[in-house]
Short mmCIF file of the C-alpha atoms (twelve columns), coordinates in Angstrom:
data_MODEL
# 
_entry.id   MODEL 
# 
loop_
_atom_site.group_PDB 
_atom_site.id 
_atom_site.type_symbol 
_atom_site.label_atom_id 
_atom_site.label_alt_id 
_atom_site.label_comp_id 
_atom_site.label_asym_id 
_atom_site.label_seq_id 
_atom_site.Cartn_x 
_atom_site.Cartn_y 
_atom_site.Cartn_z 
_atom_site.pdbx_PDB_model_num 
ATOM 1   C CA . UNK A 1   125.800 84.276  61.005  1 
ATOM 2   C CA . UNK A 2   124.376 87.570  62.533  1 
ATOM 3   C CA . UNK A 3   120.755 88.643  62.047  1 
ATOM 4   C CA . UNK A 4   119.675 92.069  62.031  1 
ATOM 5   C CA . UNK A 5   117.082 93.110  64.024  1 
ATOM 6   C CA . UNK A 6   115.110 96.577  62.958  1 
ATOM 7   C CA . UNK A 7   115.120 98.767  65.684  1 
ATOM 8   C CA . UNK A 8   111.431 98.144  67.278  1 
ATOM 9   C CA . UNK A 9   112.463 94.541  67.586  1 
ATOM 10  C CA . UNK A 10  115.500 95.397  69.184  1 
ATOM 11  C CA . UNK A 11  114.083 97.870  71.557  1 
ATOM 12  C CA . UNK A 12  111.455 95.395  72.251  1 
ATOM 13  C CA . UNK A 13  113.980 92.269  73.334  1 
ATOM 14  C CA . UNK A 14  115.837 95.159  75.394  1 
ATOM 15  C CA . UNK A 15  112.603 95.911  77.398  1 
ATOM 16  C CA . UNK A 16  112.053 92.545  77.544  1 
ATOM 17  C CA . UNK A 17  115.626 91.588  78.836  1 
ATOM 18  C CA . UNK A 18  115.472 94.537  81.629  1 
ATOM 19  C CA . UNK A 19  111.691 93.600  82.846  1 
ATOM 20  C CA . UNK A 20  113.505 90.172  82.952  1 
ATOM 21  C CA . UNK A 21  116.631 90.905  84.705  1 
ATOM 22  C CA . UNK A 22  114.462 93.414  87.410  1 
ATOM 23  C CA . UNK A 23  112.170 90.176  88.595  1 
ATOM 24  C CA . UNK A 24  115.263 87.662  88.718  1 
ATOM 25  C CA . UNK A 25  117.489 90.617  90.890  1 
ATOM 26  C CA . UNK A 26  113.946 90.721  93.112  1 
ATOM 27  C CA . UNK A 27  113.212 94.328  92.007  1 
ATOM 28  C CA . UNK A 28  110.093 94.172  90.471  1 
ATOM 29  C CA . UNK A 29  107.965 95.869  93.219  1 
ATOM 30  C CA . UNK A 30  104.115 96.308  92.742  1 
ATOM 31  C CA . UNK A 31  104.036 97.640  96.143  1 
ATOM 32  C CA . UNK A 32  106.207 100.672 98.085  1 
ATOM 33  C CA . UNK A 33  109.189 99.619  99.182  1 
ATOM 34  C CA . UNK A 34  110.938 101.101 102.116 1 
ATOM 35  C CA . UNK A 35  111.112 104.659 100.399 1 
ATOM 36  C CA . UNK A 36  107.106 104.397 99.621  1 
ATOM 37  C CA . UNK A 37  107.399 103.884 95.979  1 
ATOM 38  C CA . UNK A 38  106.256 101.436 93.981  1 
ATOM 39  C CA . UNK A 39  108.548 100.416 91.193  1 
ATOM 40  C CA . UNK A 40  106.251 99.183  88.751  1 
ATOM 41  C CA . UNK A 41  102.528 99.743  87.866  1 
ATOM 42  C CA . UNK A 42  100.203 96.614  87.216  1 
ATOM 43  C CA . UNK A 43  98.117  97.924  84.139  1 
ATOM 44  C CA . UNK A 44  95.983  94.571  84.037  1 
ATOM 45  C CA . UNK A 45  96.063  91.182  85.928  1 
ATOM 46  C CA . UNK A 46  94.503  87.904  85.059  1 
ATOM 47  C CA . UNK A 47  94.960  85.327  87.009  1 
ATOM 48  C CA . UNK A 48  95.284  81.757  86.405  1 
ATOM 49  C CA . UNK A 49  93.630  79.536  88.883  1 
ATOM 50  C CA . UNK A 50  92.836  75.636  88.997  1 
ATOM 51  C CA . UNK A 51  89.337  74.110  89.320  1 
ATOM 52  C CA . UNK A 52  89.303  74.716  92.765  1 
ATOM 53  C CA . UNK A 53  89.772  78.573  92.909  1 
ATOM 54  C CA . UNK A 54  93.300  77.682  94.145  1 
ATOM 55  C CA . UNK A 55  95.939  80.250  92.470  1 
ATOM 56  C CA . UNK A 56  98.335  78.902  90.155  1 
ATOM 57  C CA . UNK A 57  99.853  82.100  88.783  1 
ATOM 58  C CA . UNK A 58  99.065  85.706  87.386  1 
ATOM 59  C CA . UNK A 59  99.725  87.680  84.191  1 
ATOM 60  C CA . UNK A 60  100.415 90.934  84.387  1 
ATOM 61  C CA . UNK A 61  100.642 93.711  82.018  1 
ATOM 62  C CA . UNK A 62  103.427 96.180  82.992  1 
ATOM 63  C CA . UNK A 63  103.897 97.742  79.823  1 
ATOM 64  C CA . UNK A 64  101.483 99.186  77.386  1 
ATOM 65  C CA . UNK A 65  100.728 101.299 74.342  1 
ATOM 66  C CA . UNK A 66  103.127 100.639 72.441  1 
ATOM 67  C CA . UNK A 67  105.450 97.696  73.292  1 
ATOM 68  C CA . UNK A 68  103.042 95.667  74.828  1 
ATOM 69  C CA . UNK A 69  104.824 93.893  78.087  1 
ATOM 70  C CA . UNK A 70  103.568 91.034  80.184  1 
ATOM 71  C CA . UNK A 71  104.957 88.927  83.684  1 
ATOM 72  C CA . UNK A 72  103.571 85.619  83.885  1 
ATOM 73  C CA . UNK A 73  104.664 83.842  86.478  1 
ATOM 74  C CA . UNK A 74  101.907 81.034  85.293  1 
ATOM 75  C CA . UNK A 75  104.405 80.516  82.357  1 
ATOM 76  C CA . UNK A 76  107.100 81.310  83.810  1 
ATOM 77  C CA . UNK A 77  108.381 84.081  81.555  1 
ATOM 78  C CA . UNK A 78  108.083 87.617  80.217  1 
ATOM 79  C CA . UNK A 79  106.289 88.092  77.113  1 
ATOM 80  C CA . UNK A 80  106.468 91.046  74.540  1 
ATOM 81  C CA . UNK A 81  104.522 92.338  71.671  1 
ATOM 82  C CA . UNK A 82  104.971 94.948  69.585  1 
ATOM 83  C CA . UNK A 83  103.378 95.059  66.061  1 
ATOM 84  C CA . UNK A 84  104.189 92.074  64.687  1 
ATOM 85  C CA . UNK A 85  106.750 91.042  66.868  1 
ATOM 86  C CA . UNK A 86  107.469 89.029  69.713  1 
ATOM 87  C CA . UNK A 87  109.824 88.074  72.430  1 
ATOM 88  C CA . UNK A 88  109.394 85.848  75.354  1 
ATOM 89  C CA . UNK A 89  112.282 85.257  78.093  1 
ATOM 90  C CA . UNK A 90  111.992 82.471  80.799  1 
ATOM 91  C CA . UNK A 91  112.375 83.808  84.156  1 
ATOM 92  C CA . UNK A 92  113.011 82.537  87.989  1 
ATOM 93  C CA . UNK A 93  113.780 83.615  91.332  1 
ATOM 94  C CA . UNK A 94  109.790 85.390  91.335  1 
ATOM 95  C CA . UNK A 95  108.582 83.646  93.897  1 
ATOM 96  C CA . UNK A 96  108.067 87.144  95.647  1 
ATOM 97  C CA . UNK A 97  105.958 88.377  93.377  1 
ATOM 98  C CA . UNK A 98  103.716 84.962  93.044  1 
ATOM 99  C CA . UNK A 99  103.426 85.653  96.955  1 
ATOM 100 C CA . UNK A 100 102.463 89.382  96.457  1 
ATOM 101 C CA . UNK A 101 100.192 88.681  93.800  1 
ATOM 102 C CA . UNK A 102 98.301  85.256  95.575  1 
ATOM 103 C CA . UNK A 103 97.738  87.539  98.772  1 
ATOM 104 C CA . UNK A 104 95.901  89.882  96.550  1 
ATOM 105 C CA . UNK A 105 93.786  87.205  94.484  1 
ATOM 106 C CA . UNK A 106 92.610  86.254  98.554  1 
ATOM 107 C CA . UNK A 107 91.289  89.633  99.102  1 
ATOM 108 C CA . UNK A 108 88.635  89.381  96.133  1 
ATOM 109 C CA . UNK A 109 87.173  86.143  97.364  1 
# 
């Protein structure tokens, strides 16, 4: 049994699948990599942290307006909204980005 998908759903699990496949390859880059570049833009960050102010994880929205596109690394997954639907796809191998992202939750204290 096949289900169709309209085509903002689609385009949304698509997004979702190449944000997903980018952090598990090690490619998601919020900082410039050896040509200077960043590869991706952090739009907002929340981070999740225990009772002790010790970092447990980070959202981060790295898609907005219309999809809406989160990393959490907290969760463990990319999550995506768009209208009324949804799509969320577990993810690994981001320890590199949980290091990136601690480091900078150490500068604000």
């Amino acid at each position: 049994m096949s289900i169709d998908l309209d085509s903002t759903e689609q385009e949304l699990r698509d997004m979702c699948r190449r944000y997903a496949l980018a952090v598990c390859n090690g490619k998601m880059l919020f900082y410039p990599d050896d040509d200077g570049d960043a590869q991706y833009e952090a739009y907002d960050i929340k981070y999740t942290i225990d009772g002790d102010g010790n970092y447990r994880g980070v959202r981060v929205m790295i898609a907005g307006g219309g999809p809406n596109v989160y990393l959490d690394t907290y969760h463990e997954e990319i999550q995506g909204y768009w209208g009324g639907d949804s799509c969320k796809l577990i993810i690994s191998d981001f320890e590199y980005i949980d290091e990136y992202w601690e480091e900078m939750y150490r500068c604000l204290k």
